[in-house]
ZAMARGU-4260 file (C-alpha; in steps of 0.2 Angstrom, whole numbers, plus 5000, padded with zeros to 4 digits):
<rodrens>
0) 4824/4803/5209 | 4819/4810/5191 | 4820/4799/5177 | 4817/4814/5165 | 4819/4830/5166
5) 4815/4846/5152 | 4827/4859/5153 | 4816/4878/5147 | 4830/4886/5140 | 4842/4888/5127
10) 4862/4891/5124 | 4875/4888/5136 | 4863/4888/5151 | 4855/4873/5143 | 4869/4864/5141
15) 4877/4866/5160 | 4858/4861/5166 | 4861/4843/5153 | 4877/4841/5159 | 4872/4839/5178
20) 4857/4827/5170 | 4869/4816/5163 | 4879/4814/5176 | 4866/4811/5187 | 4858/4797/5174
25) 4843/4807/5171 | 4837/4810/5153 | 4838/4828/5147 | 4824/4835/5136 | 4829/4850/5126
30) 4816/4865/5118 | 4822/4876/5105 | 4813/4890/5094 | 4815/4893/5075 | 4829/4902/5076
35) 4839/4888/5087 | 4836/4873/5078 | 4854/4869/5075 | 4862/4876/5089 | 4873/4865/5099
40) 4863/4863/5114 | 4846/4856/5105 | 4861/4841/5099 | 4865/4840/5116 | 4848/4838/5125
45) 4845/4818/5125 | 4828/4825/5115 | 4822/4839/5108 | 4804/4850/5105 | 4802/4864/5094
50) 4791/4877/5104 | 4785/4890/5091 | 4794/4904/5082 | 4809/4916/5086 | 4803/4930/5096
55) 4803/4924/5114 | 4785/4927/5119 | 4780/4913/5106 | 4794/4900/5112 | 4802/4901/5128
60) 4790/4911/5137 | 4776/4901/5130 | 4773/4891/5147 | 4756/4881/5138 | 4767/4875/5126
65) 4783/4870/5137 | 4771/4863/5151 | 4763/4852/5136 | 4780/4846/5127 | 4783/4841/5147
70) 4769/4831/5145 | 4772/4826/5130 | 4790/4821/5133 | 4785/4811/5149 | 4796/4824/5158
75) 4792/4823/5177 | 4801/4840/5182 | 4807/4858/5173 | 4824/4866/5175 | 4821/4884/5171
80) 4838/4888/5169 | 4837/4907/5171 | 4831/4921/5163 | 4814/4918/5154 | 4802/4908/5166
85) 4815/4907/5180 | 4808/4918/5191 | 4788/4919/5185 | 4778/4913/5199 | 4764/4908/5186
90) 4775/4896/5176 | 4779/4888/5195 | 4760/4888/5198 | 4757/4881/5181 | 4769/4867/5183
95) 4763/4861/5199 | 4744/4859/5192 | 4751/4851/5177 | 4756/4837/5190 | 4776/4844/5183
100) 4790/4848/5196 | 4795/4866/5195 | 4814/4863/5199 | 4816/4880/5210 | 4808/4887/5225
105) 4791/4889/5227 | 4776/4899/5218 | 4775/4909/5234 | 4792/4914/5240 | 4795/4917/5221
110) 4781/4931/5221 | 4789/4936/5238 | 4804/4940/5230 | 4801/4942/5214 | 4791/4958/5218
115) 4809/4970/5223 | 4796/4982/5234 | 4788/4967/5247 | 4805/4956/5248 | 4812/4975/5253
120) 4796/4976/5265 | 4800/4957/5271 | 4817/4962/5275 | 4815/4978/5283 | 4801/4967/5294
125) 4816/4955/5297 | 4827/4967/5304 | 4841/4965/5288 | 4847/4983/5283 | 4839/4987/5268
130) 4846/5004/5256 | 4836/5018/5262 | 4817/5021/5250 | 4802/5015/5247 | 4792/4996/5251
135) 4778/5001/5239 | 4779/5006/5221 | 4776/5025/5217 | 4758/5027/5207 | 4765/5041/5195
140) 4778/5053/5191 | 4769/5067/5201 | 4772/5053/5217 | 4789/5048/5212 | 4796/5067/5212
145) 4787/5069/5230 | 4796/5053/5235 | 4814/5056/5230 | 4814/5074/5238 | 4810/5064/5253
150) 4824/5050/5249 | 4838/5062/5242 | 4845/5064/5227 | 4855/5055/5216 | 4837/5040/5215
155) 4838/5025/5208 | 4822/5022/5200 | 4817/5001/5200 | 4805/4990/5190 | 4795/4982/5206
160) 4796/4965/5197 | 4814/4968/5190 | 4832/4960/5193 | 4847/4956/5179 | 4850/4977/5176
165) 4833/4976/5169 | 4823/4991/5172 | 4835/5000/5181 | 4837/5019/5179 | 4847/5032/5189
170) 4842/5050/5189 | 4857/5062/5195 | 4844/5077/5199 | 4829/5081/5199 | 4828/5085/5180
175) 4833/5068/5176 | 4819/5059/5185 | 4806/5057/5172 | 4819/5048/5160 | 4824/5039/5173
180) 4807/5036/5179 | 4800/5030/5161 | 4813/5018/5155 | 4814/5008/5172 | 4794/5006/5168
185) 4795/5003/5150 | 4808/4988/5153 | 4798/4982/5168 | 4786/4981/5156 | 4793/4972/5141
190) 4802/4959/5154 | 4793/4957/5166 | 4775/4963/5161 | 4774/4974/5177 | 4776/4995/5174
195) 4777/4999/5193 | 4791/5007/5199 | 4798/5010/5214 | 4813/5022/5219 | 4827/5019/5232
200) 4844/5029/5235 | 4858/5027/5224 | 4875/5023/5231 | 4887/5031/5221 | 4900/5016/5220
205) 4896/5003/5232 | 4904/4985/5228 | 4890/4973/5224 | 4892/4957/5235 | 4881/4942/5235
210) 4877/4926/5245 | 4874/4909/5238 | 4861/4900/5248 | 4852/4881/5247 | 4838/4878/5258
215) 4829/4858/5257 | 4812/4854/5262 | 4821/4846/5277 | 4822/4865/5287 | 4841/4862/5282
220) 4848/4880/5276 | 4865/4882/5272 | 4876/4897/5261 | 4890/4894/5250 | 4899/4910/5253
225) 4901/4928/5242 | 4902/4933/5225 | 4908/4951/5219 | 4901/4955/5206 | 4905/4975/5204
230) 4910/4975/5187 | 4895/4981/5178 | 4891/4992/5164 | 4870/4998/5165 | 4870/4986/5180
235) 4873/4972/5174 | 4886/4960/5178 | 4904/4960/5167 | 4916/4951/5179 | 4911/4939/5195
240) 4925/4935/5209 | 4923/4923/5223 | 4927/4924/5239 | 4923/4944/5238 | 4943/4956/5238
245) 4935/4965/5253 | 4925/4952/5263 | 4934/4947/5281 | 4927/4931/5289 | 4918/4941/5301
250) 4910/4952/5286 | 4907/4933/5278 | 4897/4924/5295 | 4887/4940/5295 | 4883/4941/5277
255) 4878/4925/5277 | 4867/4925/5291 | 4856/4939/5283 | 4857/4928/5265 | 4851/4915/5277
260) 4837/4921/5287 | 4829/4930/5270 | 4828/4913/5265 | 4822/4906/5281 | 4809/4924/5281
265) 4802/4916/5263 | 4799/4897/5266 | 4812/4895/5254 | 4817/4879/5246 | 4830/4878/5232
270) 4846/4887/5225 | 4845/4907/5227 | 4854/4922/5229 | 4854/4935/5241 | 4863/4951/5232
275) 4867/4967/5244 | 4879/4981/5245 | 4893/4984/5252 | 4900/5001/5257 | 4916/4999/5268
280) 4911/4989/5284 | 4891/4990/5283 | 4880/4979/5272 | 4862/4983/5262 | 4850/4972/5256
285) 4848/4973/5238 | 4837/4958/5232 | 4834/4942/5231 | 4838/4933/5214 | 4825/4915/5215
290) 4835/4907/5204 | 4853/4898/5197 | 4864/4914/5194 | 4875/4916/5175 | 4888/4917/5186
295) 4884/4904/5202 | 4901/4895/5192 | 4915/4903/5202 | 4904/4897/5220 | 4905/4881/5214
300) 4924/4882/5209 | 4929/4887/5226 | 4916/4876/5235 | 4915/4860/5225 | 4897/4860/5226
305) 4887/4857/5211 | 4875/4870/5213 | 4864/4862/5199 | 4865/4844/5205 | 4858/4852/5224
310) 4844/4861/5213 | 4838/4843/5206 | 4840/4834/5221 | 4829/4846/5233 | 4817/4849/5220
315) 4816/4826/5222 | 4813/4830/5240 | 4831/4826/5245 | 4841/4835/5259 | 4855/4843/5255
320) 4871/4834/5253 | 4881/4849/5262 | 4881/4855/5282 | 4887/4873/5285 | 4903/4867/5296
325) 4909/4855/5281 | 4907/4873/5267 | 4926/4879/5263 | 4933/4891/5252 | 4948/4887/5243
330) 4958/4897/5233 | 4950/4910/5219 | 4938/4910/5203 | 4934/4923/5191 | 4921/4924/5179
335) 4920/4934/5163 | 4906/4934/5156 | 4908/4936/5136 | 4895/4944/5127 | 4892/4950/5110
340) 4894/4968/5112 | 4907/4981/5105 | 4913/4989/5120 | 4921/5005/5109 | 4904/5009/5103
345) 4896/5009/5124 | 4895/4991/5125 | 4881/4989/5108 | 4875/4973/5104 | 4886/4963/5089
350) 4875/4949/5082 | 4884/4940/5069 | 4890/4924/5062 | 4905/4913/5069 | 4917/4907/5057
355) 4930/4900/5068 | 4929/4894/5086 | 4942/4889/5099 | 4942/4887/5117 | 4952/4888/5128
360) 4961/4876/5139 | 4972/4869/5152 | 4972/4869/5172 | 4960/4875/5183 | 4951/4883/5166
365) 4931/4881/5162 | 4922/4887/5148 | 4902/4885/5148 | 4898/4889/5130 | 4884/4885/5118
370) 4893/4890/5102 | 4904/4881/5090 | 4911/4888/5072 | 4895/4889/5060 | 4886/4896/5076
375) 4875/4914/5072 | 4873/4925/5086 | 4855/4935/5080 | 4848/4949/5090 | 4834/4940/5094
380) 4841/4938/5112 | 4852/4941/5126 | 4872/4946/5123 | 4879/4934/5132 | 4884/4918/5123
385) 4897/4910/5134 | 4906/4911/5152 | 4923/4909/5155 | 4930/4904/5172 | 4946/4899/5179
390) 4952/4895/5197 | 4969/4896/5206 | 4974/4895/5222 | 4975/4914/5225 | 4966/4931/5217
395) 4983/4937/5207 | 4986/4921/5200 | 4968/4918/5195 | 4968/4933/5188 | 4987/4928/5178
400) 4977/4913/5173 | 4964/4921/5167 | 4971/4934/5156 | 4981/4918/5147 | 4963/4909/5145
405) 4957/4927/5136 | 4973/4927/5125 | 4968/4909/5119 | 4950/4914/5117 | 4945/4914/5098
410) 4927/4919/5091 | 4928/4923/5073 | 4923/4938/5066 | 4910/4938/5080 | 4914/4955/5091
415) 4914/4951/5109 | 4920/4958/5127 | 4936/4948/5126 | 4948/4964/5122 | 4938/4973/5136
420) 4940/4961/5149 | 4959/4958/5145 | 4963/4978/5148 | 4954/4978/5162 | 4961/4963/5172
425) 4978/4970/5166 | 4972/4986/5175 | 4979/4995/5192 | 4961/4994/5198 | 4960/4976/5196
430) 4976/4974/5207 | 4970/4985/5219 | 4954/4978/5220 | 4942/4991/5215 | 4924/4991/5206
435) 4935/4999/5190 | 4919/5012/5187 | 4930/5024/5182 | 4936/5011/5166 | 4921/5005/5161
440) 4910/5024/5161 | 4926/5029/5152 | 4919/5033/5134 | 4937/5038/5128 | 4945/5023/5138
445) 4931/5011/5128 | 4936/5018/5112 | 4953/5013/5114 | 4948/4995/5112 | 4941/4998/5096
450) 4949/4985/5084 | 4966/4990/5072 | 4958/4993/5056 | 4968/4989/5040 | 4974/5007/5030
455) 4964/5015/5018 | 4969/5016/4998 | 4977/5029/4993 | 4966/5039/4984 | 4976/5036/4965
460) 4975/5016/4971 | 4966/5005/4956 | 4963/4992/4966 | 4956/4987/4982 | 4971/4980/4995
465) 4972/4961/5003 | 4979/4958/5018 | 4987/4941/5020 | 4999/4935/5033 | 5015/4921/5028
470) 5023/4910/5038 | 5041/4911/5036 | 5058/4905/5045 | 5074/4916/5047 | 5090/4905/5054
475) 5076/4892/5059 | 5064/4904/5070 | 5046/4904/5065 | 5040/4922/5060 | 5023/4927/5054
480) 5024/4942/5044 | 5009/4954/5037 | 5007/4961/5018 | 4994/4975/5014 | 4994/4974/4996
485) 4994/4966/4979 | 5004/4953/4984 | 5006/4935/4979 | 5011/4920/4987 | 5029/4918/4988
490) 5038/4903/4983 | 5040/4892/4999 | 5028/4903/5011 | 5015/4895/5017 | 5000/4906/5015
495) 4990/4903/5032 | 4978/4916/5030 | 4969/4929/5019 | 4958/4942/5020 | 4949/4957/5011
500) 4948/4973/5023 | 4929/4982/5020 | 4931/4995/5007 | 4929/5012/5016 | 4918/5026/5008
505) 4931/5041/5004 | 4924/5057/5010 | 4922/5072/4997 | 4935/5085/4995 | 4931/5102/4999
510) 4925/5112/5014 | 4908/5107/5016 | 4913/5092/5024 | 4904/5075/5017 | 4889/5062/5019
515) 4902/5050/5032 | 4901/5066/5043 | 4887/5074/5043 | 4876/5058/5043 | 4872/5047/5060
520) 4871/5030/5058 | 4865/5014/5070 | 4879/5004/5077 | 4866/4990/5079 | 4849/4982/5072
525) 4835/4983/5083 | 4818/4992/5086 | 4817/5011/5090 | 4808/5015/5106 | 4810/5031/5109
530) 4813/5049/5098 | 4820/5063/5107 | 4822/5076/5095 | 4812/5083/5081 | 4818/5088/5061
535) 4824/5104/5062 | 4831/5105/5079 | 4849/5114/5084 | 4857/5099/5090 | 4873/5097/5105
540) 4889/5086/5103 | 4880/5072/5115 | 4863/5077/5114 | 4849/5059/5113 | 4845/5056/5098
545) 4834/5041/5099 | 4834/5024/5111 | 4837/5008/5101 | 4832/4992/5109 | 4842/4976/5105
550) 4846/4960/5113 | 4837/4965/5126 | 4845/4981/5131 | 4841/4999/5131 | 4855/5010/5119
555) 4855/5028/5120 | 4861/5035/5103 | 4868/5052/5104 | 4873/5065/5092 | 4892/5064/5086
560) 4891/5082/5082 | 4884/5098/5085 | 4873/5105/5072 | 4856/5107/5062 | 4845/5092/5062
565) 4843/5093/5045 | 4836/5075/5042 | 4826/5059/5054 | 4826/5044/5047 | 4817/5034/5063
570) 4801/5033/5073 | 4794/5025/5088 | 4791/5008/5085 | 4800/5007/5069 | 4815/4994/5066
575) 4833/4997/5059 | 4849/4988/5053 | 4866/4990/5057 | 4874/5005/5045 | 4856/5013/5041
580) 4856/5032/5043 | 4847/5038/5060 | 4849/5058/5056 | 4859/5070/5047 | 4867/5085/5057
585) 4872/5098/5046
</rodrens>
């Protein structure tokens, strides 16, 4: 067994990885960029390397340097996490020259995989159902157009070398397919360095259901069960569930043989996931995640297994510790996954500072975090900055549990997924069981999560408001009670806290409406990638304006009136804070 081993990534992934080293009493080494040097996981990490600056390409995706800290360190083996180098065949190639033990499957059956078009071709080969379109990218747009008239419309258009919701576009019709067609290459590009793009059928609302499978060097291949992981906004996971709300045994032994024998099909070795579709009794191959998943936690909750600790142990060469007759699911655990995004404003990134931080607690409750008050959230990279996970013996009282684990949730100011995943667990889709599509592609259902907002002065007021809340007792109750305004501490009320609301900008009287109308402004800091419109253009309610990357995702701002596009304040390639004017319809 190791005696060290250097974990490639950063934030609560990191920190799970460590904690499965520790356990095993095996030395954790810990790498960090600029921008993390005093997060809690470099603290965590037994040791710890700076790698290079914020931006990604120069820390975590810098395989020279990680392989050399490894070296360095005396490191015998690298946990990828996920994300990042995870699933890069190159940083697998480079460890093994390196005389380093990549901790995941192999170069080759990552390559397998990690290129969407040849793991479809693989399966097809196999005989495992695979959604109907292509197993080769298409060349151009001209070839892509000539494709999905073949397919049928509506296309999903697919980076050949992506997974996560990355480089993932739909195009309803015809007209749509060279948006579509463009941004599923542009983000296959920026992450995964591969443009092609291939297309496949879009399945209107299938539930998204996945296999957990571990394969040893042994021949020993075993899966761990289902995950649903419908809940998604741009195809990327929300909410996870395990065992699956619509998966029977026999679906279960079925699913898991195809999990199995794509493994077997790939000379597999290692923890990975086999993701499919499933539309009422039938079952499609989707693709093959050669990896740890964010959310392989609620498996492991109703499993037992350490999916991590199996990870390390067949990357040793060790067989697994697990035989298929002895895997058993018990009870229910659900994931939320909680990201830094604003939901009421279409799920935009929220960067931001933490001031106060608390977990939450109690039975069958897991949080896998790498914040703690003091923490900052920049925009430098992914959304998600914690998992919270519960378990109970059935799906409603997991789901009870989980909306009192929500409730207890604090991250302060920090804007997160927390109110969203509260209504929709409280939802009659929920219950029933549904993918809750309807919910979450609901733009006026997402505005009603937007935050209270404290009332604005009157317009003869002198003097901006405070809001402060007192503790006070009436015939020995405990009540807390609210005052907006001037007020001062009253004698024997203990003030518990205080706070100044933003001052909002007063709109100018008249009929020509104001600037706070008339101007569109960016919800979010980030670079522009893409100008739709030009100055002097008649615009629609609705119409894109611009795309605005951030924390590694694509947002489409679109006008929030009709009107002349009297002024454009952005260009491709340019960069923009939060509150900075985009455009002025007039």
């Amino acid at each position: 067994m190791f005696e060290k081993v250097l974990v490639a990534n950063r934030g609560e992934i990191a920190i799970r990885v460590m904690r499965t080293l520790r356990e095993m009493g095996i030395a954790s080494v810990g790498v960090y960029s600029e921008a993390d040097r005093d997060t809690p996981a470099v603290r965590f990490a037994d040791e710890a390397f700076l790698l290079g600056p914020p931006v990604p390409a120069e820390s975590y995706l810098n395989i020279e340097r990680i392989i050399e800290v490894a070296k360095e360190s005396g490191a015998e083996a690298i946990h990828p996490g996920y994300g990042f180098l995870a699933e890069n065949a190159s940083f697998a190639e480079a460890c093994e020259k390196a005389g380093v033990v990549f901790i995941g499957p192999p170069a080759s059956a990552i390559e397998s995989m990690g290129s969407k078009t040849r793991a479809r071709e693989i399966m097809q080969e196999a005989g495992v159902p695979i959604v109907p379109g292509d197993t080769e990218p298409a060349p151009d747009l001209k070839a892509a157009a000539k494709s999905a008239k073949a397919i049928g419309y509506p296309i999903a258009c697919k980076a050949a070398g992506g997974g996560g919701g990355k480089g993932f576009r739909v195009a309803l019709k015809p007209e749509e397919l060279e948006d579509a067609f463009e941004g599923a290459s542009r983000e296959g590009e920026k992450f995964f360095s591969d443009p092609r793009v291939y297309l496949e059928r879009y399945l209107e609302d299938p539930r998204h259901v996945e296999v957990q499978v571990l394969a040893d060097s042994h021949g020993n291949v075993v899966h761990l069960g289902e995950r649903d992981c419908s809940i998604q906004r741009r195809h990327q996971k929300l909410i996870e569930e395990a065992p699956g709300p619509h998966v029977d045994e026999e679906m279960r032994e079925r699913i898991g043989e195809i999990a199995k024998e794509a493994a077997k099909a790939v000379d597999y070795r290692s923890a990975g996931t086999v993701e499919g579709l499933q539309v009422g009794e039938d079952y499609f191959f989707l693709e093959m995640n050669t990896r740890v998943q964010v959310e392989h936690c609620v498996t492991e909750m109703v499993t037992g297994v350490d999916i991590v600790r199996e990870q390390v142990r067949i990357a040793a060469g060790e067989e697994l510790e697990v035989a298929q007759d002895a895997v058993e699911l018990r009870g229910h655990a659900i994931e939320c996954r909680i990201n830094a995004e604003a939901a009421h404003k279409n799920f935009a990134p929220a960067p931001g500072p933490i001031e106060s931080y608390i977990e939450p607690a109690g039975p069958g409750v897991r949080v896998d975090s790498g914040l703690e008050a003091g923490s900052e959230v920049t925009p430098l990279y992914d959304p998600m900055v914690a998992k919270l996970i519960v378990w109970d013996t059935d799906r409603e009282r997991a789901t009870a549990r989980m909306l009192r684990a929500l409730g207890e949730y604090r991250i302060e100011p920090l804007t997160t997924l927390i109110p969203f995943h509260r209504r929709i667990l409280a939802s009659e889709q929920w219950q029933k069981g549904e993918t809750c599509r309807d919910l979450v592609e609901d733009k006026k259902w997402l505005k009603g999560l937007a935050p209270e907002t404290a009332p604005a002065p009157s317009e003869d007021e002198g003097e901006e408001t405070t809001e402060r809340t007192y503790k006070v007792e009436v015939d020995g109750r405990l009540h807390e009670v609210k005052v907006i305004g001037a007020a001062a501490p009253a004698a024997g009320a203990a003030q518990s806290a205080g706070r100044r609301p933003p001052k909002r900008e007063r709109q100018a009287g008249g009929g020509g409406g104001g600037g706070a109308t008339e101007d569109l402004t960016s919800p979010l800091q980030g670079t522009v990638l893409k100008v739709a419109v030009e100055k002097g253009a008649e615009i629609e309610e609705g119409a894109l304006i611009c795309v605005i990357e951030a924390m590694k995702m694509e947002n489409e701002i679109t006008a929030h009136r009709s009107g002349k596009l009297t002024e454009l304040d952005v260009s491709e390639g340019g960069s923009i804070n939060t509150g900075e004017r985009i455009a002025r319809i007039e």
